[in-house]
C-alpha positions in Angstrom: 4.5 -11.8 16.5 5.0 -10.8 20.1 3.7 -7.2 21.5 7.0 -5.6 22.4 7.4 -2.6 25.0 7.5 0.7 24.5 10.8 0.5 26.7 12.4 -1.3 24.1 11.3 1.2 21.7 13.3 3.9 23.2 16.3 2.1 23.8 16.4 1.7 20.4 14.3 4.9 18.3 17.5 6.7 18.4 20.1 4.3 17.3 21.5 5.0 13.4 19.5 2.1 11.1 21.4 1.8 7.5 18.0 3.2 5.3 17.0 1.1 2.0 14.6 1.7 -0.5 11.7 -0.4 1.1 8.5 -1.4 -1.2 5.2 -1.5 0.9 2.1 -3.3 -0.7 -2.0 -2.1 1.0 -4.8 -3.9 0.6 -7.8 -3.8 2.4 -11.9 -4.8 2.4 -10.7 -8.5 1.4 -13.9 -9.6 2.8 -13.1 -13.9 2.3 -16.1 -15.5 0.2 -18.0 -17.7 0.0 -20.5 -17.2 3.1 -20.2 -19.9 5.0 -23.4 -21.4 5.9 -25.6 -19.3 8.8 -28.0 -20.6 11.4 -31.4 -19.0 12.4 -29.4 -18.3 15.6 -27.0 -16.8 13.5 -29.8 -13.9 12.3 -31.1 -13.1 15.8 -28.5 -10.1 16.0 -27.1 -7.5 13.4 -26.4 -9.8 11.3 -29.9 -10.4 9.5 -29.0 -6.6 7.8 -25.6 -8.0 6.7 -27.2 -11.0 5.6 -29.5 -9.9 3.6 -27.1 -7.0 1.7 -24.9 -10.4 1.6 -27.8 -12.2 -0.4 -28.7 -9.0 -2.9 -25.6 -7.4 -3.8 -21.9 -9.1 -2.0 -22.2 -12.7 -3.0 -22.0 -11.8 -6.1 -19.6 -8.9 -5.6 -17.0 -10.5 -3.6 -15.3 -13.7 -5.3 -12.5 -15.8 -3.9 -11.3 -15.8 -7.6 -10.9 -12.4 -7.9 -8.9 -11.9 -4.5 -6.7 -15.0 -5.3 -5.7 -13.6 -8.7 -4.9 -10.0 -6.4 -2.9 -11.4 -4.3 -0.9 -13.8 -6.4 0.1 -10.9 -8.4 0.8 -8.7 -5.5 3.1 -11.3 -4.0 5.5 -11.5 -7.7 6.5 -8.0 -6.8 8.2 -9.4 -3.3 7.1 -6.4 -1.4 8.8 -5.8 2.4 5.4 -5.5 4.4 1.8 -6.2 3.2 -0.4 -3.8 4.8 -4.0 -5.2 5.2 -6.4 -2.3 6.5 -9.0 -3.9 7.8 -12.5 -6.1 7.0 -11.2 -9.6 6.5 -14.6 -11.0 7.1 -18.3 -10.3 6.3 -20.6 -11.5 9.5 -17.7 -12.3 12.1 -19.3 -15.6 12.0 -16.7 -18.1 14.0 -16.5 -20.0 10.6 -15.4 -17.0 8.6 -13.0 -16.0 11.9 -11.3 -19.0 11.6 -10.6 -18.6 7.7 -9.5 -15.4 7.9 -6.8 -16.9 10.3 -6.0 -19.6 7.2 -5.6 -16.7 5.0 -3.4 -14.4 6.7 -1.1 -17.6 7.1 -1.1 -17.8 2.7 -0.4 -14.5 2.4 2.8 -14.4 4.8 4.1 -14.4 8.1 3.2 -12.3 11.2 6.6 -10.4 10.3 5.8 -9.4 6.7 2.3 -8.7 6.9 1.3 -5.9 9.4 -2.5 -5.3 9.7 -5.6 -3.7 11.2 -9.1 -4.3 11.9 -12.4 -3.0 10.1 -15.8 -2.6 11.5 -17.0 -6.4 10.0 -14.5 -7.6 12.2 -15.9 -5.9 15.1 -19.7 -6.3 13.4 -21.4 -7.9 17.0 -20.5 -7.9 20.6 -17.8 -10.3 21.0 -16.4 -10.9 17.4 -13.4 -8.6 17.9 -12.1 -10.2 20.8 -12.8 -13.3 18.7 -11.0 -11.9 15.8 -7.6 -10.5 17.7 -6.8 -13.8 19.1 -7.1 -15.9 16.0 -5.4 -13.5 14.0 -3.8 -11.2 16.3 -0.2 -11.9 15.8 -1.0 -9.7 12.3 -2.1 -6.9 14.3 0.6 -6.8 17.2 3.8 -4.2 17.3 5.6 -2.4 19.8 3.4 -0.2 21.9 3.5 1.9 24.4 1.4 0.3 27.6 -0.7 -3.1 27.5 -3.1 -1.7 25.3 -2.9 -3.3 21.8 -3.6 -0.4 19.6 -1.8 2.0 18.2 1.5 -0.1 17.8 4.3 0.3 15.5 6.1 -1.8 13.0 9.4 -0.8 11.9 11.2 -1.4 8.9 14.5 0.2 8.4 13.4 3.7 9.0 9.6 3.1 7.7 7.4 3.1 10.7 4.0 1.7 10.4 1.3 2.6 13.2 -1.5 0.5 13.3 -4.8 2.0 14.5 -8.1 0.5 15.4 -11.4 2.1 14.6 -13.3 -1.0 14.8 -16.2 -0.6 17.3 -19.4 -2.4 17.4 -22.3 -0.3 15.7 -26.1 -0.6 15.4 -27.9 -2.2 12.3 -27.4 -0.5 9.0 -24.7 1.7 10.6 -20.7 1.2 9.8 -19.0 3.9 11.5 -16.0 3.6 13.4 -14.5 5.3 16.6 -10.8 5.2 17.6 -11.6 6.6 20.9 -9.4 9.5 23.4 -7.2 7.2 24.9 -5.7 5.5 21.5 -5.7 9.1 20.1 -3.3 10.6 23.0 -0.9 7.6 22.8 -0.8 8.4 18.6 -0.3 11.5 19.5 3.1 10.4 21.9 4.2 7.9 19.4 4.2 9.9 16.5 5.7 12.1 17.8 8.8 10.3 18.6 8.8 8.3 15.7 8.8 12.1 14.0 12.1 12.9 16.3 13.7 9.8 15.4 13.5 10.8 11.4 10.8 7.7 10.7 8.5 7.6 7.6 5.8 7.3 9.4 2.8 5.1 8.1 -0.6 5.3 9.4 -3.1 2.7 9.0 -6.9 3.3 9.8 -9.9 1.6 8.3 -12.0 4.0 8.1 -10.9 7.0 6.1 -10.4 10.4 8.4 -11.1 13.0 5.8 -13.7 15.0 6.5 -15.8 14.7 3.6 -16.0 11.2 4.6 -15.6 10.7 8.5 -18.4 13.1 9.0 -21.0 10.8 7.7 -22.9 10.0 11.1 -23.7 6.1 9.6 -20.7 5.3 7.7 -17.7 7.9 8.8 -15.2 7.9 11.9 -17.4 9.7 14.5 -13.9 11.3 16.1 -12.3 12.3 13.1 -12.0 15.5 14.2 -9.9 14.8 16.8 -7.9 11.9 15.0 -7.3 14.7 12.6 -5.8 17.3 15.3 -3.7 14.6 16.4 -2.6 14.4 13.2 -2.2 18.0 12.6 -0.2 18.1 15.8 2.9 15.7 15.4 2.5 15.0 11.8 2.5 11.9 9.6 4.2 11.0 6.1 0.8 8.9 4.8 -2.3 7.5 6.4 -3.6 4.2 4.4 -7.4 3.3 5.1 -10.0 1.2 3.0 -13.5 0.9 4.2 -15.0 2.3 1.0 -14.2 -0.1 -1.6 -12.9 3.2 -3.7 -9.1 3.8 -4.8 -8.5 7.0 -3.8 -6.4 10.2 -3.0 -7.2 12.5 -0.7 -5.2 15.1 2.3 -5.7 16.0 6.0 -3.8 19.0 7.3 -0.2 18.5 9.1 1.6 20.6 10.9 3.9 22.5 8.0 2.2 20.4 4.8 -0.8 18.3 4.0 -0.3 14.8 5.1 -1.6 12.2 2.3 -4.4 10.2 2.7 -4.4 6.7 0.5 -7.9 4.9 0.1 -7.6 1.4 -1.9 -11.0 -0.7 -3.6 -12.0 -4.1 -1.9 -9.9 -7.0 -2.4 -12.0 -9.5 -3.6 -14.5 -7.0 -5.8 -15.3 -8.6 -9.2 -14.7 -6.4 -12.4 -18.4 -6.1 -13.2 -19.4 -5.8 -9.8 -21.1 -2.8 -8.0 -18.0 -1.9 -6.5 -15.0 -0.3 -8.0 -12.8 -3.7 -8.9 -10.4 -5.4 -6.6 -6.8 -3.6 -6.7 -3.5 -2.8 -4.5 -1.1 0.0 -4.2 2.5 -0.5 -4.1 4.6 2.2 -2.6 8.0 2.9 -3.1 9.7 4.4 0.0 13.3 5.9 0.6 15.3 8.5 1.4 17.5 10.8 -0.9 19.6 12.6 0.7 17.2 14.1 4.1 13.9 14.0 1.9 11.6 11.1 1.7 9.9 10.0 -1.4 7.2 8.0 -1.3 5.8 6.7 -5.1 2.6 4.7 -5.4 1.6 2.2 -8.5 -1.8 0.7 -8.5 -2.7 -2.4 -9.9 -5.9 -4.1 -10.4 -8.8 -5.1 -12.5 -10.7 -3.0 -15.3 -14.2 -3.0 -15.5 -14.1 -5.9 -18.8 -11.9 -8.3 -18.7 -9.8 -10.6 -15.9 -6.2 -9.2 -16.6 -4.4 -7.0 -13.9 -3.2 -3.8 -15.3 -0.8 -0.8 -13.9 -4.0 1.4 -13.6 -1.7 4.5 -12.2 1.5 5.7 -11.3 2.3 9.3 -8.9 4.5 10.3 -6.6 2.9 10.5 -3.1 5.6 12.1 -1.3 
């Protein structure tokens, strides 16, 4: 998908859009096993940390089974956009680079499927900027400048913003960073998208709730100022993944709390570590001048290999 201009965004932010009921479907943390085979050379980097959590706990965490089964039921519900928040792979290895390109083509086109980066992607010097051009079409929007990140899916009157928070960390550290310069040009495009009357979607990988993004090792290290953004211009829902938990929590917004939607890995196995692999499926429209937003989530129990309707709420 081509990276549009913010110029064509305002020519057209204001023009009346005929507003459906439109069904959006997150994942995240898909993390593609197996690992493909690693070199000594490989090892000589961060990677002989994520290696070795690879050997004792995620091989047998993460199964291709388990994501295939995911994803084939997520795809009998025919959602409008696939949302994919981040860490496709597990090393950035160029092998696992170049299947996560082969996956994002099975799950759907470039149009359907809207997505982010998570700090695996970005796990050693380089591997981003490996990662962004040979899946980058899934991460690409209209934007403001020349600068990839935030950018802005639309559909109907659903806006998603993608936002990276991928940055290159020491060993045994996964923290992200979204940085001052992709925070002020959030700021801007939410809050036109906000003038324009869009549900506006944001997707992060790493949660920005305090209780979380303070962590110094694991958390966003701005999320203070991510969450003044935030707080500023407002947002309907920010999606994120990065914990491998399902969860609900809330940031503040500027007249009511804005939701914050966490969703487990992908590809976890039901007896794995890990809370097992499941998706949320949202439910947006607009009745009358509100917005609902409803969430299902479906995945695995902790016995068993059958996908279930684990819960039901209204979001929004």
């Amino acid at each position: 998908m081509a990276k549009a201009a913010i110029g064509h965004f305002i020519a057209v932010a204001h023009v009346p859009i005929v507003q459906s009921m439109i069904t959006l479907a997150h994942i995240s943390d898909v993390h593609l096993a197996p690992l493909p085979p690693v070199t000594l050379s490989d090892l000589a980097s961060k990677r002989l940390t994520g290696w070795l959590n690879w050997r004792l706990k995620r091989a047998n965490d993460m199964r291709p089974e388990t994501l295939m089964a995911l994803i084939d039921h997520l795809k009998a519900h025919h959602p409008d956009m696939i949302a994919v928040t981040g860490d496709m792979v597990n090393l950035a290895l160029d092998d696992e680079i170049k299947r996560a390109a082969h996956w994002f083509t099975g799950l759907g086109s470039a149009e359907k499927v809207c997505a982010i980066p998570g700090n695996h992607d970005a796990y050693v010097p380089g591997a981003l900027d490996k990662a962004l051009g040979a899946y980058g079409n899934y991460m690409r929007g209209e934007t403001l400048d020349d600068h990839s990140f935030p950018y802005v899916r639309r559909l109907g009157m659903v806006a998603m913003i993608g936002v990276s928070s991928a940055v290159t960390t020491p060993p045994l550290f996964a923290a992200g960073k979204v940085g001052a310069d992709q925070i002020e040009r959030l700021g801007k495009l939410l809050k036109l998208l906000g003038e324009a009357g869009y549900f506006r979607v944001v997707m992060i990988h790493h949660p920005p709730n305090a209780d979380f993004a303070d962590s110094k090792r694991l958390g966003l290290w701005d999320g203070s100022e991510f969450r003044a953004a935030l707080k500023q211009t407002g947002a309907e829902m920010v999606l994120h993944g990065h914990t491998h938990l399902s969860s609900v929590n809330a940031i503040a917004g500027p007249t009511q709390e804005i939701p914050v939607i966490g969703v487990a890995a992908a590809s976890a196995a039901p007896e794995g570590h890990d809370a097992p692999g499941r998706y949320n499926l949202f439910r947006i429209e607009k009745v009358g001048t509100e917005w609902t937003c409803a969430m299902r989530e479906y995945g695995y129990q902790r016995i068993g290999d059958d996908i279930a309707l684990r819960l039901q709420m209204r979001i929004y």
